[in-house]
C-alpha positions as CSV (number, residue, x, y, z in Angstrom):
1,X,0.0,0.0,0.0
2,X,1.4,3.5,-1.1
3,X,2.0,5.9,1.8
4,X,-1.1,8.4,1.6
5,X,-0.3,12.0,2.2
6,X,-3.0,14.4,3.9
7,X,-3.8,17.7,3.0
8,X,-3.7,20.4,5.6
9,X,-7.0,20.8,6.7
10,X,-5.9,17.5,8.7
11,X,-3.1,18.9,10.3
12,X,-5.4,22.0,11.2
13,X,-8.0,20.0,12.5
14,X,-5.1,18.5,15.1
15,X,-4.3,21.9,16.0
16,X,-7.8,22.6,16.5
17,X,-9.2,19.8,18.3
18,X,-6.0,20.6,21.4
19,X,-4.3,17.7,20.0
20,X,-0.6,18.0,19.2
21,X,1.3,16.0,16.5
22,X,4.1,14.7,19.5
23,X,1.0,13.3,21.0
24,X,0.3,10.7,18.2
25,X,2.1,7.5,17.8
26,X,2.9,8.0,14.5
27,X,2.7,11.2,12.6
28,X,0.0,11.7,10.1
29,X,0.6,11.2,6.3
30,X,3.4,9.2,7.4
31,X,3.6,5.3,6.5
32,X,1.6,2.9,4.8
33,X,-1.6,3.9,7.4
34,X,-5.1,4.4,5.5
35,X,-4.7,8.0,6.3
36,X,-7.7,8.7,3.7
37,X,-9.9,6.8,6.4
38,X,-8.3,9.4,9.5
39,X,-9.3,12.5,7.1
40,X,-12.7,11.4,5.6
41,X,-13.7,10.8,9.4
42,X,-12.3,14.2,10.4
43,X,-13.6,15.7,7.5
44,X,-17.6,14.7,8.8
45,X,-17.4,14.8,12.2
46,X,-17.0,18.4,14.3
47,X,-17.8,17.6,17.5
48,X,-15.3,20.0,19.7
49,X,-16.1,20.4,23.0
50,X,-17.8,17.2,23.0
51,X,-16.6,14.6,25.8
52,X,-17.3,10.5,26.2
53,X,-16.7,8.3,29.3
54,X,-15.0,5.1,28.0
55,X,-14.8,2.0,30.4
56,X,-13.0,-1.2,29.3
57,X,-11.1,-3.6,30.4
58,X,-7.5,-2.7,29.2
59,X,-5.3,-1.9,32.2
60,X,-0.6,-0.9,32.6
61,X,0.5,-1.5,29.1
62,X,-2.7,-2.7,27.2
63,X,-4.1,1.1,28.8
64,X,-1.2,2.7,27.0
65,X,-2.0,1.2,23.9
66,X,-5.8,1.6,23.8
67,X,-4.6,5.5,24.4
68,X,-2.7,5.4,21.6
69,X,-5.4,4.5,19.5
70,X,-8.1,7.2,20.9
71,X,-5.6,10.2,20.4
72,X,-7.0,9.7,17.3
73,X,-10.6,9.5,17.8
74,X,-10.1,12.9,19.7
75,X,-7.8,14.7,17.3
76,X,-9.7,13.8,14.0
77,X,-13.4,14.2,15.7
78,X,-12.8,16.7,18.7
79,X,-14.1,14.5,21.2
80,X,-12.1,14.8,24.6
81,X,-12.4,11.2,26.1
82,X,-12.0,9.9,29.6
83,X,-11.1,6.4,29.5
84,X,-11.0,4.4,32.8
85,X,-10.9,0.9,34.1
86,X,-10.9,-0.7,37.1
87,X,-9.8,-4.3,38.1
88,X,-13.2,-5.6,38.4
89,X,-14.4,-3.6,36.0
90,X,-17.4,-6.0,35.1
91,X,-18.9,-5.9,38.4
92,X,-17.9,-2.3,38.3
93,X,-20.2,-2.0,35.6
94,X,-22.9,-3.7,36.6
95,X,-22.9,-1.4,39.4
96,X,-22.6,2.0,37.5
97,X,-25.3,0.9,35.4
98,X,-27.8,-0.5,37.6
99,X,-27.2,3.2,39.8
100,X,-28.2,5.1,36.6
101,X,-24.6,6.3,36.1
102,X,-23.1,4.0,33.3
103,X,-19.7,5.3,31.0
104,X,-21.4,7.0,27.8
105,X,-19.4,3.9,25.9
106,X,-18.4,0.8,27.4
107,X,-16.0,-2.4,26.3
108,X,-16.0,-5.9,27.4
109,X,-14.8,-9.2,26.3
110,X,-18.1,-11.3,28.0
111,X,-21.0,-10.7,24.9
112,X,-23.1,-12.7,27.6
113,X,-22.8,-10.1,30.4
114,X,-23.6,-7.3,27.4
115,X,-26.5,-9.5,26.2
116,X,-27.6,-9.2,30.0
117,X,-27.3,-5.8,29.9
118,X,-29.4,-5.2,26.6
119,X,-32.4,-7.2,27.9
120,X,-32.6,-5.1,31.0
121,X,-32.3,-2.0,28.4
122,X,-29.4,-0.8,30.1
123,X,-27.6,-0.8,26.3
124,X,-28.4,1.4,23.3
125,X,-28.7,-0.4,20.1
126,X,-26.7,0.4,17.2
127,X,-27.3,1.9,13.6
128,X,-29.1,-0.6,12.2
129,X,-26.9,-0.5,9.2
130,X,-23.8,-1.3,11.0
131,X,-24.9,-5.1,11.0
132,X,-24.8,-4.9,7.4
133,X,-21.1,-2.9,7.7
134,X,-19.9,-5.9,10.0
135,X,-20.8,-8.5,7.4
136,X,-19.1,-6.9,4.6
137,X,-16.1,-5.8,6.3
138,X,-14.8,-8.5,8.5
139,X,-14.0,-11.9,7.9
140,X,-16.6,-14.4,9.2
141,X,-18.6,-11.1,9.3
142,X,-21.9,-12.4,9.8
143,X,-20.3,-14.7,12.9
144,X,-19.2,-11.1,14.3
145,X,-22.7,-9.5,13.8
146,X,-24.2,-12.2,15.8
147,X,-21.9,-11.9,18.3
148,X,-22.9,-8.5,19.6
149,X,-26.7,-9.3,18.4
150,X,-29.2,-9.9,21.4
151,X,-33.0,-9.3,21.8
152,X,-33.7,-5.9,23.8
153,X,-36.3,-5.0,26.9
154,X,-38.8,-5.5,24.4
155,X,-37.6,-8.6,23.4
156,X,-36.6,-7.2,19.9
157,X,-33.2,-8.8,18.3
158,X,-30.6,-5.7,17.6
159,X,-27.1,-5.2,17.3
160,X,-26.1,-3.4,20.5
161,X,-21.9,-4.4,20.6
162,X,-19.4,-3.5,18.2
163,X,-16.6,-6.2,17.8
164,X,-13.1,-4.5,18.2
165,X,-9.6,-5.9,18.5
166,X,-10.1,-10.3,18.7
167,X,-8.1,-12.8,20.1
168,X,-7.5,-16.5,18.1
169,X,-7.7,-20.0,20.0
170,X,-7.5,-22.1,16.8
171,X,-3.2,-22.1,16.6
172,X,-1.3,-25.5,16.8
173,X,2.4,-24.4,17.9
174,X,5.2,-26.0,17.1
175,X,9.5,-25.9,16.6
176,X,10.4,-25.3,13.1
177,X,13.7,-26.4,13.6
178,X,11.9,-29.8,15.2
179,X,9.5,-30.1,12.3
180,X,13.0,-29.6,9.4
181,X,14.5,-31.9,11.5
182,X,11.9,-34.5,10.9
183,X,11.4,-33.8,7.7
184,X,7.2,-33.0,8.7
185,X,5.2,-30.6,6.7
186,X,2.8,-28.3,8.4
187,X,-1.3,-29.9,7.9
188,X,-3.5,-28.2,5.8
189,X,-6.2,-30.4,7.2
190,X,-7.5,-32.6,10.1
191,X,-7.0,-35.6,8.5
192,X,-3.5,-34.3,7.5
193,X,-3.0,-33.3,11.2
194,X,-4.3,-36.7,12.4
195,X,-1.5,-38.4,9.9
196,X,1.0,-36.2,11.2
197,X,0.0,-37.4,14.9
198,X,0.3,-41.4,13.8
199,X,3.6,-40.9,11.6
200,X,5.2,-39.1,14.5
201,X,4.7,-42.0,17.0
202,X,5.7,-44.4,14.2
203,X,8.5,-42.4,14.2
204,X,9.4,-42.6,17.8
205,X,8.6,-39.6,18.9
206,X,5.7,-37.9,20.6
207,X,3.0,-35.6,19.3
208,X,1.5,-33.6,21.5
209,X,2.0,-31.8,25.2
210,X,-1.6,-31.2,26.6
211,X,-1.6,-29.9,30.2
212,X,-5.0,-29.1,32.1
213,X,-4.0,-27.3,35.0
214,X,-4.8,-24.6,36.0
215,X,-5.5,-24.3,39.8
216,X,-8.9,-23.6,40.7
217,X,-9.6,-23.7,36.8
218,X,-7.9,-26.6,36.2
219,X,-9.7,-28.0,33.1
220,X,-10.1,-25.3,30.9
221,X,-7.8,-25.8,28.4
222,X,-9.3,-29.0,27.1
223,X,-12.8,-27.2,27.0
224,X,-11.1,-24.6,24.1
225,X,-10.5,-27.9,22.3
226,X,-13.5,-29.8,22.4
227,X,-15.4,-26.0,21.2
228,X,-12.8,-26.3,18.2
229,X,-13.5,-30.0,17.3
230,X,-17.5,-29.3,17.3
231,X,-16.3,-26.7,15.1
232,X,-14.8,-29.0,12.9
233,X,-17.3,-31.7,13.0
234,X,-20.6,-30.0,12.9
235,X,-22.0,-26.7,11.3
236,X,-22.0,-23.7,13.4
237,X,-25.7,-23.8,14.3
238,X,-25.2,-26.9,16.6
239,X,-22.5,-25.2,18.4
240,X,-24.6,-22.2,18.6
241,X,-27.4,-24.1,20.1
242,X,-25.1,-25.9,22.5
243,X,-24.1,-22.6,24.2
244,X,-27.4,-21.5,24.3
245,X,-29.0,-24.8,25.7
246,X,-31.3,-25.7,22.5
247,X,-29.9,-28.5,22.8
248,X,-28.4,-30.6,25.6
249,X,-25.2,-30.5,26.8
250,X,-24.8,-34.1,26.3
251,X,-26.6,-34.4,22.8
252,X,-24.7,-37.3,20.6
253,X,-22.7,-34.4,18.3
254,X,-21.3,-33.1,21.2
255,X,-20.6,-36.7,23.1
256,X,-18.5,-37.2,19.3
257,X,-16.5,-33.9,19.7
258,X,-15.4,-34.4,23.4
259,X,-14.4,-38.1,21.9
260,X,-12.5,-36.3,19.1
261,X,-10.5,-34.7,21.8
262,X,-9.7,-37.9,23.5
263,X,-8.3,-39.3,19.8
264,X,-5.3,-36.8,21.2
265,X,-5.7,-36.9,24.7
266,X,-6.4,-40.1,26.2
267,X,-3.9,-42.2,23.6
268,X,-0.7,-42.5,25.6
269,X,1.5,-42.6,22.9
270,X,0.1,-39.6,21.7
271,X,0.9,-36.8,24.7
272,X,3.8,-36.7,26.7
273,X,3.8,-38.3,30.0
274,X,1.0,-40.6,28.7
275,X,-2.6,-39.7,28.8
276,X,-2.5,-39.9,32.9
277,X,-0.4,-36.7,33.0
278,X,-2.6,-34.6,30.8
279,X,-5.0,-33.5,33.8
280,X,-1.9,-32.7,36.2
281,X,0.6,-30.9,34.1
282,X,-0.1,-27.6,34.6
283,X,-0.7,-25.9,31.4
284,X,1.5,-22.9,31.6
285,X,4.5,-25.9,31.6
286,X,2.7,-27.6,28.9
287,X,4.3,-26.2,26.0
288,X,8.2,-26.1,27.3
289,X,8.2,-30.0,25.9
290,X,8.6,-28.6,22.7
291,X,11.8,-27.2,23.5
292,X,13.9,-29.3,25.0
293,X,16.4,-31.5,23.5
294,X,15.4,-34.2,22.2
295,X,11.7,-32.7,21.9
296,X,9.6,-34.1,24.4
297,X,6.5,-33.4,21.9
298,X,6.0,-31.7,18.2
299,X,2.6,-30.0,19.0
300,X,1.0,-27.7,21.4
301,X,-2.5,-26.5,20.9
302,X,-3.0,-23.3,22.3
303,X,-4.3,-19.7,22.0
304,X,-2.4,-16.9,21.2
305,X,-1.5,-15.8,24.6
306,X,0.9,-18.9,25.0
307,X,3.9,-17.5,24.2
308,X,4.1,-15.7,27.5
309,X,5.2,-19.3,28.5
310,X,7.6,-20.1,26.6
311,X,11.2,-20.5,27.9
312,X,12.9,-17.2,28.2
313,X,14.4,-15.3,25.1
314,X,12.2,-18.2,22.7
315,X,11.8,-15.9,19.4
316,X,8.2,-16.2,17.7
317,X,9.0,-17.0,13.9
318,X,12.0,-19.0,14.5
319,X,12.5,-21.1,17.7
320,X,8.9,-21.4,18.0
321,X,6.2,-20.9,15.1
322,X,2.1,-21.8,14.8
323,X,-0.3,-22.8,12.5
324,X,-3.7,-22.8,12.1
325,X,-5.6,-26.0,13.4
326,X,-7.2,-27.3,10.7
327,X,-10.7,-28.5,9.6
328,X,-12.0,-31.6,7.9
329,X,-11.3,-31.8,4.1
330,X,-13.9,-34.0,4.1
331,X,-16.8,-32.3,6.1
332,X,-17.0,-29.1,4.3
333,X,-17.8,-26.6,6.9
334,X,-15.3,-24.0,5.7
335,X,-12.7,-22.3,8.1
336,X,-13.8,-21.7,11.4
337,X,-12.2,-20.4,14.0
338,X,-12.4,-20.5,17.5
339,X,-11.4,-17.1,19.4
340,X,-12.2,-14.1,21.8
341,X,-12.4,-10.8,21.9
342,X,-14.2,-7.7,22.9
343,X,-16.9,-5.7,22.1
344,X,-17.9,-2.0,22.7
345,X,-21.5,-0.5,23.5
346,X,-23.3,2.5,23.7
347,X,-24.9,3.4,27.6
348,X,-25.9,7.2,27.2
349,X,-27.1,8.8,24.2
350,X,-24.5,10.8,22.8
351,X,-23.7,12.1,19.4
352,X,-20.2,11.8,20.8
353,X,-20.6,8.0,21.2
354,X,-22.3,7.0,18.2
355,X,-19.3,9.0,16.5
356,X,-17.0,6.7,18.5
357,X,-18.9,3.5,17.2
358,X,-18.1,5.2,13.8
359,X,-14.4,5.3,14.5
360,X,-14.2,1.6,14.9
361,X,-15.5,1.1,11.6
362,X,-12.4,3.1,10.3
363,X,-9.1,1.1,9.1
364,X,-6.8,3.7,10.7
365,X,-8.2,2.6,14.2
366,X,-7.7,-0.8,13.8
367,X,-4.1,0.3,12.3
368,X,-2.4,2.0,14.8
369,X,-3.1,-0.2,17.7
370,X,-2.0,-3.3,15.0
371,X,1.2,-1.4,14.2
372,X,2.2,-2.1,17.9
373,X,1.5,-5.2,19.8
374,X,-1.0,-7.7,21.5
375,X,-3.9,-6.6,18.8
376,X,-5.6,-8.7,15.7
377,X,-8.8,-8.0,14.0
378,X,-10.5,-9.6,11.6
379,X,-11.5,-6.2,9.8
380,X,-10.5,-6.7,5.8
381,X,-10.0,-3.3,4.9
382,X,-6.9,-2.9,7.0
383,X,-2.7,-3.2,6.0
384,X,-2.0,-6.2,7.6
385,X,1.1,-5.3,6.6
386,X,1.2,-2.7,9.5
387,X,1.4,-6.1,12.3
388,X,4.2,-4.9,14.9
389,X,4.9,-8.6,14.2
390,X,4.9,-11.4,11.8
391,X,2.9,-13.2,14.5
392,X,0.4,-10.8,14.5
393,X,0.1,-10.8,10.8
394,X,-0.5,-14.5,10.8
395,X,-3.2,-14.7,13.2
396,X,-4.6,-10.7,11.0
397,X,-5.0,-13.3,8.3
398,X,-6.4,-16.4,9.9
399,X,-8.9,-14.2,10.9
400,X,-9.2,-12.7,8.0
401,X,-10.0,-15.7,5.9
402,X,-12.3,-17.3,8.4
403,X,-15.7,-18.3,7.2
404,X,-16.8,-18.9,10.7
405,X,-16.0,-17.5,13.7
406,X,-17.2,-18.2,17.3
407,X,-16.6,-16.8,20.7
408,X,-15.4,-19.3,23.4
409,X,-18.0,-21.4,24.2
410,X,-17.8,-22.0,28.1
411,X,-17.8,-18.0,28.6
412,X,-21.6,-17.8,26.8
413,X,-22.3,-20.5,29.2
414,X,-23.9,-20.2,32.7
415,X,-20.7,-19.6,35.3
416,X,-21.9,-22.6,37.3
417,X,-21.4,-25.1,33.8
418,X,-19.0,-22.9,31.6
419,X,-16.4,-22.4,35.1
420,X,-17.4,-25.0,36.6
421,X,-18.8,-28.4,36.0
422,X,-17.2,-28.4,32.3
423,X,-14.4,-27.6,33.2
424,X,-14.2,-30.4,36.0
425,X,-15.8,-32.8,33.6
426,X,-12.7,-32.8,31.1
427,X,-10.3,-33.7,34.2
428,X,-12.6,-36.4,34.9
429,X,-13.1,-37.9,31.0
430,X,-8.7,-37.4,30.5
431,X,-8.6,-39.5,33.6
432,X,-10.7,-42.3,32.9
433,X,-14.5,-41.8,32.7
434,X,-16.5,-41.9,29.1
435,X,-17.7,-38.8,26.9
436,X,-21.4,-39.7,27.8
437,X,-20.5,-40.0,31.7
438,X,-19.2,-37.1,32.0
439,X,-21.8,-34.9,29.2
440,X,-24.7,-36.2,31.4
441,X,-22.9,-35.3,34.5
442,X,-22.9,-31.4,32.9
443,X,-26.1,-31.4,31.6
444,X,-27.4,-32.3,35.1
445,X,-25.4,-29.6,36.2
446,X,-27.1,-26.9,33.9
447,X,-29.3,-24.1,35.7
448,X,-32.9,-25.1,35.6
């Protein structure tokens, strides 16, 4: 992409709006930013004067960042805003809002809680159009529009959240240098990936660290993999009615996917320290098997955050690399993939905030915070050459080219079954008891 240069009535409208140019990240017209985004947005909205209360979740470093980003908003629109968070900053919410003193815009990463929020009409809903923008403009767009759709006091579906900045579950990590070595290819598929797991222990070597623990959450990790598999097995309806309970939680499709997971899991031969160690290695050591020397495993399935576990000075791209985990050649239900992320609402009527809601839609907001670190989005429009790192632009792209996307399943699940008893049942199937034990023992468990 050509560097873009902007006229002056940009850099007047900086001057105007209190903003100075040392204040931005990166100066404007400079680089290969959309800058004609940053000056058609600052050439329709004159709001000066104007302030918005902003209240997410981003705290230290991820606060700088988000900062970064609405220097922006303010300079190009005139908006001063006041962004704030707070450590529990849902409950924090809950409580400003219920008082009848919620932020003017909000962000969180639970679409439940917002979905709460909505029915008790506590949450504005958005242009109506904007569903329409969401579906054109980012990959899996119509998975993002339902994400932040929800029925209203009225009982009325609308889209009331705004999907901004994502996070991506569905990576396989691996050495590179482990992989040459062996003379493996990276899978394209599941079936592929399910080779690749039989050849290795042909082979002699070992496939996969999984580790469940987690402390008091011990069991999560293998929930993020059976949400993958149903993925990968059935079409995105039957996941969607899982979550929601239109269906039970031990229904035959999703007995088959928490099976799928023990094809991995509960083969010895398959995860290091045999299928009895999966439930006690602690999850954060999981992935260090694939450095040591001789590899202790090839694979570790994990989301993006991993890396923060990774043995000291381990560089992304080299020692350590991911790919995406793949689907079924054979099941045709696209490229979905399983992920996070969070989503940003309106609380007070504001021509401030709906400007703000605007701003998200531009490439330039998306681009700065990208151009950094510890930010993806699945918005089409943007540079993904801009990534701070080739990491980043990897997962930009998975993202990018999903045709499905859905948010973690246990977090759109009641707290006592998503936190709770599913996350206890996966200890209990990797040590021994059956998928159908253990589904009926959750779907007893499910709020009446």
């Amino acid at each position: 992409m050509k560097t873009r240069l902007i006229v002056s009535t940009a850099v007047l409208a900086l001057a105007a709006s209190g903003a100075l140019a040392q204040d931005l990240k990166f100066p404007v017209g400079e680089g290969a930013f959309n800058w004609d985004s940053y000056k058609a947005f600052d050439e329709a909205y004159n709001l000066d004067g104007q302030t918005i209360t902003l209240f997410g979740p981003w705290r230290g470093e991820d606060q700088v960042l988000v900062e970064s980003m609405l220097a922006y908003f303010e300079a190009a629109s005139g908006v001063t805003v006041n962004y704030s968070s707070s450590e529990g900053y849902e409950q924090q919410l809950i409580i400003d809002a219920e008082a009848g003193s919620p932020p003017d815009v909000a962000v969180l990463p639970q679409p439940g809680l917002i979905a709460q929020l909505a029915a008790k009409g506590l949450v504005l809903p958005l242009a109506p159009e904007t569903t329409q923008w969401l579906t054109d403009n980012y990959g899996a767009g119509a998975s993002w529009a339902a994400l932040g759709t929800y029925p209203g006091a009225d009982g009325t579906q609308a889209l009331y959240a705004f999907p901004y900045k994502a996070d991506v579950k569905s990576l396989v990590w691996y050495s590179p240098e482990n992989f040459e070595d062996a003379g493996y290819a990276i899978p394209t598929t599941m079936e592929e990936l399910k080779a690749l797991t039989e050849k290795i222990v042909a082979d002699g070597g070992t496939p996969w660290c999984i580790g469940l623990g987690s402390g008091g959450a011990t069991g999560w990790p293998a929930t993020d993999w059976v949400e993958d598999l149903l993925l990968r097995t059935q079409p995105a309806d039957v996941y969607d009615k899982w979550t929601s309970h239109q269906i039970p939680f031990n229904d035959p499709a999703i007995v088959a996917a928490i099976d799928e997971f023990g094809w991995f899991a509960k083969t010895d031969a398959n995860v290091a320290g045999g299928a009895a160690a999966v439930a006690s290695t602690d999850f954060r050591d999981s992935p260090k098997g694939l450095f040591s020397s001789p590899p202790q495993c090839y694979m570790h399935r994990q989301a993006s955050f991993i890396p923060s576990f990774f043995p000291e000075g381990t560089k992304l791209g080299t020692d350590a690399d991911f790919f995406y985990f793949p689907a079924y050649a054979g099941k045709d239900l696209g490229s979905p993939v399983l992920g996070a992320g969070t989503l940003a609402f309106v609380m007070k009527e504001s021509e401030a905030a709906r400007a703000f809601i605007e701003w998200l839609k531009t490439p330039i907001a998306h681009e700065v915070w990208m151009a950094q670190t510890g930010f993806v989005t699945p918005f089409t429009g943007v540079n993904r050459d801009l990534y701070g790192s080739e990491a980043l632009k990897k997962q930009g792209e998975i993202l990018a080219n999903a045709t499905t996307f859905r948010f973690d399943g246990s977090d759109l699940m009641p707290g006592a079954v998503g936190a709770g008893t599913f996350w206890t049942a996966m200890v209990d199937y990797v040590s021994g008891k059956s998928a159908q034990e253990v589904a009926d023992t959750v779907e007893a468990s499910w709020p009446k």
